[in-house]
Each structure stands twice: as C-alpha cells, then as structure tokens.
N, C-alpha and C positions, 0 to 999 in steps of 0.2 A: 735088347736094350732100348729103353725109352730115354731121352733126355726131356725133362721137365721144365730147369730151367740153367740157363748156360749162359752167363754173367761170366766175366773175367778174374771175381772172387767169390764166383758162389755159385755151385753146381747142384744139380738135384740130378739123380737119375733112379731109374727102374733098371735094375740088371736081374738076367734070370741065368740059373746055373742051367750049363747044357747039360748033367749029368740026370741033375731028380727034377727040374724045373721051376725048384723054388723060387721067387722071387725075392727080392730083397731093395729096399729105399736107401739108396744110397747119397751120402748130403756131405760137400766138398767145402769150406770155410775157408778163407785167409785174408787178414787182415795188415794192409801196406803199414810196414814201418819205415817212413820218408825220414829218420835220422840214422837208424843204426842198418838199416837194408835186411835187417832178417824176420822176417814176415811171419808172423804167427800162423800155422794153417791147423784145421782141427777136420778128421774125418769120418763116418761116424756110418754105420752099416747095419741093417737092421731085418731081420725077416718081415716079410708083410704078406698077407693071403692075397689071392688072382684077385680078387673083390675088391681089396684094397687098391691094388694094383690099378687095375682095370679104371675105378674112382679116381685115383690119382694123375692118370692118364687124360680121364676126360676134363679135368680139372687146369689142366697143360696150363694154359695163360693165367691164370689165375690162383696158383698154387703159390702161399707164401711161407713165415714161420708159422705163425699162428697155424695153420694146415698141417703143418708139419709136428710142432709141439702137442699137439693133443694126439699126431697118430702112436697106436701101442702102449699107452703109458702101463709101467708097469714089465713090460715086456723085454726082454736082454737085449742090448744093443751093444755092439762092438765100438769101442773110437779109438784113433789113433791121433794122440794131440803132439805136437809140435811148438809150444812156448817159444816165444824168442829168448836168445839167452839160455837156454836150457835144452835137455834132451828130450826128444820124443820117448812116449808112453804109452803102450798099447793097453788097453785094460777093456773088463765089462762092466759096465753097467747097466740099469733100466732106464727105457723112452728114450728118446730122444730130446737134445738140448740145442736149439739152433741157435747161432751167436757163439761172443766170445768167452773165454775161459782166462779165468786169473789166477 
C-alpha cells in the first residue's frame, strides 16, 4: 500500500492484492454536511498497471484530480457512493470521477 495523498476528506491510495498482485487507485471522497451531520462519502476502486502505479507514486506530492480524472478513462471502475439522505450504492462503471455526486 502506497498512500498518495491523506487529507481528512480525501484519500488516494495505491493498494496491491497479496494474492495476484494487481494493483489498484484507490480514491476516498466525503463531503461535510455542517447542518444535517450525514456526510456524503463516495469510494471508487480501480485497476491500474505497476507503470501506472509506479508513476503515481512518484507523482506523491503532487498528484491531484485532474491526475486522477484522465487516469483509465474508459476503463471499469468500482464506486461505492453514499448520498446523504439516501442509501449507499455499489455499481460499475468507466474512469474515474473525482468530486461530488448528485
């Protein structure tokens, strides 16, 4: 596991399965709701090659959306979104979408 970047609402990591080694961009969202207290959070998981990986790594301090949004497009990505007010939803879809969801 690499952590990219580790904000108090907004994580990025590099996780690799111990099994086949795959890597995989992983990007943690949530946004404070200061009236109603239930915080929107969105999570989003995505394969990525060692290359990628590796690039993203060395990118560490400097890795933002933008970096993020163009990695994969195209490409399946898991999210599990959490709306305030409503139920979480796990679903696939392509690329990655850093930010909120309405």
């Amino acid at each position: 596991m690499a952590e990219l970047v580790d904000e108090s609402h907004f994580h990025v990591m590099i996780l690799v399965c111990p099994n086949c080694a795959q890597r995989f961009v992983s990007i943690f969202t949530e946004q404070i709701d200061w009236v109603r207290s239930d915080d929107p959070q969105y999570w989003q998981l995505m394969p990525i090659t060692r290359m990628e990986a590796d690039s993203l790594i060395e990118q560490r301090n400097s890795v933002n959306e933008r970096t993020l949004d163009v990695l994969g497009p195209g490409r399946r990505c898991l999210h599990r979104d959490h709306p305030a007010g409503a139920r979480d939803s796990i679903f696939w879809t392509k690329g990655i979408s850093v930010g909120f969801h309405d």
